[in-house]
N, C-alpha and C positions, 0 to 999 in steps of 0.2 A: 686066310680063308682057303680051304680044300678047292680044288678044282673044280672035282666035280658040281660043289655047292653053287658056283658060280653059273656053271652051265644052266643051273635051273633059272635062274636071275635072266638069262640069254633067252632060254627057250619062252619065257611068260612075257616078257615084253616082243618076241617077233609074234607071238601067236596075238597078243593083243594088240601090235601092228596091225598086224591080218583083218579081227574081229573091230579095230576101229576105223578100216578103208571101209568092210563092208557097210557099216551104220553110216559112214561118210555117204557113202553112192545111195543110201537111203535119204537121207535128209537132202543132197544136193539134186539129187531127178526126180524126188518125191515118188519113185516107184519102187516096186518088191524085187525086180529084177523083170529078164536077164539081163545083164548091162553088158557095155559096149567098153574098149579102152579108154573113150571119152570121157564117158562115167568115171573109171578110175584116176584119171589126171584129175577132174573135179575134185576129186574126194581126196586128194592128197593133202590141200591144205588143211583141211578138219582134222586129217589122223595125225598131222607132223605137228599141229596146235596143240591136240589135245594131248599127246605124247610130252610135247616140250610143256605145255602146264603141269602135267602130274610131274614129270621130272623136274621141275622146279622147284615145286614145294615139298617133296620128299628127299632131295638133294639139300636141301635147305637145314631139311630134320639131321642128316645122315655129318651135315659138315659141322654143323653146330655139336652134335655127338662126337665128332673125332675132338676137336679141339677141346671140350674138356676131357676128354681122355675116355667117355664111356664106352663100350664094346656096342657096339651095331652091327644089323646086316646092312646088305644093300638094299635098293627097291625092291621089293614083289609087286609086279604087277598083275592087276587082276583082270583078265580078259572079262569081256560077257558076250554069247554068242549070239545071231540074229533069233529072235524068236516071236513069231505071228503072235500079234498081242501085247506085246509087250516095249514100251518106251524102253529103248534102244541107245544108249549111248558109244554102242561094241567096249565098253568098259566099266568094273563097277570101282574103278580106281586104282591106287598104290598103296602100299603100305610097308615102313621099316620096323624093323623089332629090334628094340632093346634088349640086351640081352644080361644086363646086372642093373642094379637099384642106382639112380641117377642118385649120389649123394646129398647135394645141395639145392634151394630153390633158386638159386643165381644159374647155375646149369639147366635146372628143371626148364627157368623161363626161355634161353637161350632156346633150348631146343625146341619148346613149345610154340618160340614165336617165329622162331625161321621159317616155316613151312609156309605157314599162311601169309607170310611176308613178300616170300619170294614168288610164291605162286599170285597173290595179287599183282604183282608188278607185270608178272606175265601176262595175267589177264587184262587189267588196263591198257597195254603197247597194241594187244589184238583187238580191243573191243575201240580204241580210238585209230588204229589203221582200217576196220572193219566200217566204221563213220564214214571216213575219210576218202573212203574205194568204192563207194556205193554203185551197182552197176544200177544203169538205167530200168524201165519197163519192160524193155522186152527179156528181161532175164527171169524176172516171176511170170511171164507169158508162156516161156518154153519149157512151166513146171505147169503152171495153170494156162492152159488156153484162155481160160472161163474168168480170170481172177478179178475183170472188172463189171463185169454183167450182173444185172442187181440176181438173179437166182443161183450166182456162187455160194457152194456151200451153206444153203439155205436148208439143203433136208440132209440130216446127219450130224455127226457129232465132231465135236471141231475143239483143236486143243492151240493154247497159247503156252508161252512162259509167260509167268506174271514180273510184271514192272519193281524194278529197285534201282532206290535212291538214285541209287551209284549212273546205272543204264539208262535213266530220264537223264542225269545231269548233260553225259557227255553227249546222246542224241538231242540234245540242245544249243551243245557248244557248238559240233563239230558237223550240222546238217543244216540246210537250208530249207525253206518252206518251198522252195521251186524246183527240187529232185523229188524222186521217190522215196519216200523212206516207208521201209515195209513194216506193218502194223506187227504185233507179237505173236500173233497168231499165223505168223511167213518166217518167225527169224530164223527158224532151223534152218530155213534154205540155205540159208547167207553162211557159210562157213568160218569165219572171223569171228563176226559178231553170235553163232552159235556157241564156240570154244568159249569165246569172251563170258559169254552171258554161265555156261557150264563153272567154268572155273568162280564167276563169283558166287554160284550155289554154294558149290563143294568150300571154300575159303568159309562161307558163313554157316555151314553143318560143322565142319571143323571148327569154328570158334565160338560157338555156344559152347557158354562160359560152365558148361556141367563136367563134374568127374574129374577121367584123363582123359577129355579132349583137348586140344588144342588152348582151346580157351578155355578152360580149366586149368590148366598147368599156368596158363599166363596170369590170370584172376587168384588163383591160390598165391603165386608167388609174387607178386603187389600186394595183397591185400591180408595174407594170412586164413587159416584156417576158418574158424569161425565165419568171418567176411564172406569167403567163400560160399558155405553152407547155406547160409540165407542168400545171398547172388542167384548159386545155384537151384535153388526150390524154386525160387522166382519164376526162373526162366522156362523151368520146365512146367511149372502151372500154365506160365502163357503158350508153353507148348499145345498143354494139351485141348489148351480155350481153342487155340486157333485149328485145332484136329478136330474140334467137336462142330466148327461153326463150317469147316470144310467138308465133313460130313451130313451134317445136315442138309446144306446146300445141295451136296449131289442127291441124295435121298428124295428133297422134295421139289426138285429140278428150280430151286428158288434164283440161279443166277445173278447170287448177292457177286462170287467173285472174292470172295473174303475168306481165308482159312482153306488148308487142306490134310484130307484126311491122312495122307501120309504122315502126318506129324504124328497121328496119336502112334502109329508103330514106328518112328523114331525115337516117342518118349518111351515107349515101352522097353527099346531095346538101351535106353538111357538108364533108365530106373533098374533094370534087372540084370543086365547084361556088363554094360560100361561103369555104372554104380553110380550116384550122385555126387554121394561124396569125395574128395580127394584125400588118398591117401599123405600123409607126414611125410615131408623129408626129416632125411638123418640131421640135418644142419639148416636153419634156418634162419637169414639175416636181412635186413632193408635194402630191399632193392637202391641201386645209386640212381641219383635224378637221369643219368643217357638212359638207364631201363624204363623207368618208370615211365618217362616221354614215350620209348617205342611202345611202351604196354599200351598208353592212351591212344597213341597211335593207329594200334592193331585193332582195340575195342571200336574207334571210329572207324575202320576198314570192315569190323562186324555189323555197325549198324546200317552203311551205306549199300553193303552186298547182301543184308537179309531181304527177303521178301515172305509174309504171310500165305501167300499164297502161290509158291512156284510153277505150280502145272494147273490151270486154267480150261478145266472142259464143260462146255458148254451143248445143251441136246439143241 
């Protein structure tokens, strides 16, 4: 790899260092600024979480690609900057590029399934140390003064992450009915279980089973073509159900809570952009029963991290 190539690879992950302490000191003081160094120690665990997430499961892609022999870059990370208005993660992820035809569906799956493999595991270690660390009351006190008085956030508009599988399981394992446990519409504060709960988004965008995403490469290579093709329509119809019932919602302020409208311009940029369909490997053979386990695997790690409804606002 050229030198300079690399430099670029340095420069997009410090700047997106940068832009994800700032979204850190966002979610963790719940204010726009100016902040203090206090602020910035806070917001370290958010950025060094969500850092080691994406480098998890793009390192995941990148090592799986060396060992069968395919040409890869490194990470690109993708900074995002603070901007009024706008749900804030200070990143809109990672991404490696392939850079010649992944020969076989035995490769295809390897690489398709590492990512989201590895980055689950990241994100389970933070969302059950995140349980586990729960600070008391007075710590949503010194974001919300107001956070128990019945006229908290009573006028205004109010956003939650929505509830999955996965994130009910463990705050049930791993919490007691006689601590705090902050309802979903506080978790951003919590920087653990932020990361945690982000990383199982991103794992379950990634492994809808459409195209060449993630779970697509994985669904194509178990299952074959054709198999595929119908999988994938499926999913993307329930895409769009659940984009239209999310949109209605906000529209007629009905606070079903069910469906959001981001989906329909995820299915949009599925159907036209990423394609539905999976293109053919050159070489195509039965997955061996260790594949096919982690395949089933990976799809129960998609259905545990999806959530119909990720972003939750209510007037």
């Amino acid at each position: 790899m050229k030198e300079n190539k690399i430099y670029i690879h340095i420069l997009l992950f410090a700047i997106t260092f940068v832009t994800t302490l700032i979204a850190g000191m966002e979610w963790t003081t719940g204010k726009m600024g100016p902040y203090e160094v206090t602020d910035l120690v806070k917001a370290l665990p958010y950025t060094l979480g969500i850092l080691f997430f994406l480098s998890a499961h793009e390192f995941g892609h990148y090592f799986a690609a060396k060992y069968h022999k395919v040409k890869t870059t490194l990470p690109y990370y993708i900074p995002f900057p603070p901007l009024a208005g706008f749900l804030n993660f200070g990143t809109m992820g990672a991404v490696i590029k392939i850079k010649q035809r992944i020969p076989t569906n035995k490769a295809m799956f390897d690489i398709g399934v590492a990512g989201p493999i590895a980055g689950f595991v990241v994100s389970l270690g933070l969302l059950i140390y995140g349980f586990t660390h729960l600070p008391g009351r007075e710590y949503i006190l010194n974001i919300h003064p107001d956070f128990f008085s019945p006229e908290y956030n009573s006028n205004g508009i109010s956003l939650a992450f929505g509830d999955t599988l996965l994130f009910d399981l463990l705050r049930y394992l791993f919490t007691n009915p006689s601590q705090f446990i902050p309802p979903m519409s506080e978790i951003y504060h919590y920087p653990f279980l932020c990361v945690g709960w982000f990383g199982l988004f991103v794992t379950a965008l990634n492994m809808i089973p459409v195209g060449q995403l993630d779970g697509g490469h994985v669904v194509y290579s178990m299952f074959g073509l054709k198999n595929h093709e119908k999988i994938a329509a499926i999913f993307l119809i329930l895409l769009l159900a659940f984009g239209v019932f999310g949109l209605v919602d906000v529209l007629l302020e009905l606070n079903m809570n069910f469906g959001w409208s981001g989906w329909l311009l995820w299915s949009m940029i599925l159907y036209f952009v990423i394609k539905v369909k999976h293109p053919p490997a050159t070489y195509f053979e039965k997955l061996d029963p260790v594949r096919m386990t982690v395949g089933y695997i990976s799809l129960i790690v998609f259905l545990l991290s999806f959530s119909p409804a990720p972003f939750v606002i209510t007037f």
